[in-house]
C-alpha positions as CSV (number, residue, x, y, z in Angstrom):
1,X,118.0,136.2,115.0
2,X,114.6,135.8,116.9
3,X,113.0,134.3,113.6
4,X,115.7,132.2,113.2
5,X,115.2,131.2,116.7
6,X,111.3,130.6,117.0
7,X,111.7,128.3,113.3
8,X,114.3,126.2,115.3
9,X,111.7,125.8,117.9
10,X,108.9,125.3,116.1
11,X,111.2,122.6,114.1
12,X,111.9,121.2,117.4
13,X,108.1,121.0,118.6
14,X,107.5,119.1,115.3
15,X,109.7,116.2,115.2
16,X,109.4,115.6,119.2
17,X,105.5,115.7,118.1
18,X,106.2,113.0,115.4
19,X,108.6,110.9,117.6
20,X,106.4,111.0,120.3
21,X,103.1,109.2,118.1
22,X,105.3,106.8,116.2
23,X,104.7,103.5,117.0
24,X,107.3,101.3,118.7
25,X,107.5,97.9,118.2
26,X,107.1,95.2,121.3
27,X,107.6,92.0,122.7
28,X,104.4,89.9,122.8
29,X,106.0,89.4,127.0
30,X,105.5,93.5,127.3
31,X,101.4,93.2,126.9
32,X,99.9,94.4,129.2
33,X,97.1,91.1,131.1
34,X,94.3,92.1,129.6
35,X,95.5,92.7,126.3
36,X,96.9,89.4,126.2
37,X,93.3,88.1,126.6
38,X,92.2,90.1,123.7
39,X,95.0,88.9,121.7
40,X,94.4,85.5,122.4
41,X,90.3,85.5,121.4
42,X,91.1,87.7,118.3
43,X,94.0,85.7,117.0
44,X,92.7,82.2,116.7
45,X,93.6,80.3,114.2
46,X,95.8,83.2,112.8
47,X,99.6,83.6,112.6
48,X,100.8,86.5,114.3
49,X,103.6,88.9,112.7
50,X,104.2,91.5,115.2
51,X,103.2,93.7,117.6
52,X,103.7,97.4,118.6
53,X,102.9,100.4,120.8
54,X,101.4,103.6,119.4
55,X,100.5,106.8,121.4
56,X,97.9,108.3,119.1
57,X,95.9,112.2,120.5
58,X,97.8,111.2,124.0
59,X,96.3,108.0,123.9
60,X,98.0,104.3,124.1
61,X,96.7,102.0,121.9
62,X,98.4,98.2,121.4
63,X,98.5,97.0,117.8
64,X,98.8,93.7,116.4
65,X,99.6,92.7,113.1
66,X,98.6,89.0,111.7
67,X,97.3,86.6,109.3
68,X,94.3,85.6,109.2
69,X,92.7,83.0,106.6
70,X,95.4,83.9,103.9
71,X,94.9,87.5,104.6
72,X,96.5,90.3,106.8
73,X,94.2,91.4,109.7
74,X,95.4,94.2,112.2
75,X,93.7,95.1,115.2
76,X,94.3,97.7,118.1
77,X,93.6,97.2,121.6
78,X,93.3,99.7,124.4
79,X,95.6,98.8,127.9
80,X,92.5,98.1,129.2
81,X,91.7,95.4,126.7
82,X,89.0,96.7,124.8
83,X,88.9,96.2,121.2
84,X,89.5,99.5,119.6
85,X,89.6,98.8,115.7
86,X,90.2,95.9,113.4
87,X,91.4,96.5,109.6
88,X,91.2,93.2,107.6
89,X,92.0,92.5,104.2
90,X,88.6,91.9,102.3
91,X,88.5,91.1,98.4
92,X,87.0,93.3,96.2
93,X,85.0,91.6,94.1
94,X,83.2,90.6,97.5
95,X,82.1,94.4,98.3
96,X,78.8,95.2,97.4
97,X,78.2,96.9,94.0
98,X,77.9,100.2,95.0
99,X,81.0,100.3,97.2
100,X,82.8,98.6,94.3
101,X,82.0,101.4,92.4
102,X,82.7,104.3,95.3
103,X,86.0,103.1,95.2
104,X,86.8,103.0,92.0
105,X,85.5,106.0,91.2
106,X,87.5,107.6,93.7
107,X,90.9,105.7,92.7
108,X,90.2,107.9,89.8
109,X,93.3,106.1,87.2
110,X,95.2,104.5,90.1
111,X,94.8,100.7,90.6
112,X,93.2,99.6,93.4
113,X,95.7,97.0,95.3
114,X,94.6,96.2,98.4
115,X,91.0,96.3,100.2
116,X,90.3,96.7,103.9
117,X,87.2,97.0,105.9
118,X,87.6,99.3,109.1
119,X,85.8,97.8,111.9
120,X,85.4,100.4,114.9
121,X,83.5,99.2,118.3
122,X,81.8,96.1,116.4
123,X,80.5,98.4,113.3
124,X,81.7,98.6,110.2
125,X,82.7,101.7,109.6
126,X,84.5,102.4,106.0
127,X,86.3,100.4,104.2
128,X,89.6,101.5,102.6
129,X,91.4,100.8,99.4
130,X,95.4,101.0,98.8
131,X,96.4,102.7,95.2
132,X,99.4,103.0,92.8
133,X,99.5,105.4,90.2
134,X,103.0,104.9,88.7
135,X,105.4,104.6,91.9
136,X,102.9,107.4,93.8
137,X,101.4,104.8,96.6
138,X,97.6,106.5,98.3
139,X,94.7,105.5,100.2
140,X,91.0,106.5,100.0
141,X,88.3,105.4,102.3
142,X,84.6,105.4,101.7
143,X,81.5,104.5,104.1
144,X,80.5,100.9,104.1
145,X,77.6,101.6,101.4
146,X,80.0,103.5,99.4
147,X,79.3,107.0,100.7
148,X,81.2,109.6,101.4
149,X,82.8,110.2,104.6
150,X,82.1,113.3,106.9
151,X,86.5,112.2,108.2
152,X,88.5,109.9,107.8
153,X,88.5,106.8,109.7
């Protein structure tokens, strides 16, 4: 009875734990001021799609999801405004040679489909590619000269 017990529990703790750092999806009316003024300079010329609420390692984050030059460009704001991250779409033929290759080295025999370069305080950080192997989807990242990563970004 007691083991039975302390799984319920621990079930419990997990899915309140998931629930509490999914992401919630928003009015563009329930931004905070300042982030408003970082969506505006970031979204210029760009359609906007959505926008959302996260709470990621007790930490609110805005995230908005657009179009940008043909091309899907998210970026995450803190309340305060700051620019927290900004993931846009990035061709990969355009990469340079040896991130080209870091990635498909590491796609292994899935196809690369989509190609994003993780921007984190102003630096590039890693860029990350989208794969399908048969109906499995994944993602692998690499540094921004095709390197290995100490973590994921």
């Amino acid at each position: 009875m007691t083991i039975r017990l302390i799984a319920i529990l621990a079930a419990s703790v997990f899915v309140f734990t998931i629930a509490a750092s999914a992401e919630k999806k928003i009015e563009r009316s329930a931004l905070p001021p300042a982030v408003e003024k970082t969506v505006q300079a970031q979204s210029q010329g760009s359609t906007i799609k959505g926008f959302s609420i996260d709470h990621e390692n007790g930490q609110t984050q805005y995230e908005v999801e657009m179009i940008s030059n043909g091309h899907s460009k998210d970026i995450a704001i803190a309340p305060d405004g700051t620019l927290l991250e900004v993931e846009e779409e990035v061709a990969f033929d355009s990469l340079p040679t040896e991130t080209q290759k870091a990635l498909t080295a590491k796609a292994a025999a899935a196809k690369i489909t989509k190609v994003e370069s993780l921007t984190k305080k102003d630096k590039l950080v890693a860029y990350e590619a989208a794969t399908l192997k048969g109906a499995k989807k994944g993602e692998i990242q690499v540094g921004p000269h095709g390197e290995k990563l100490s973590h994921e970004e």
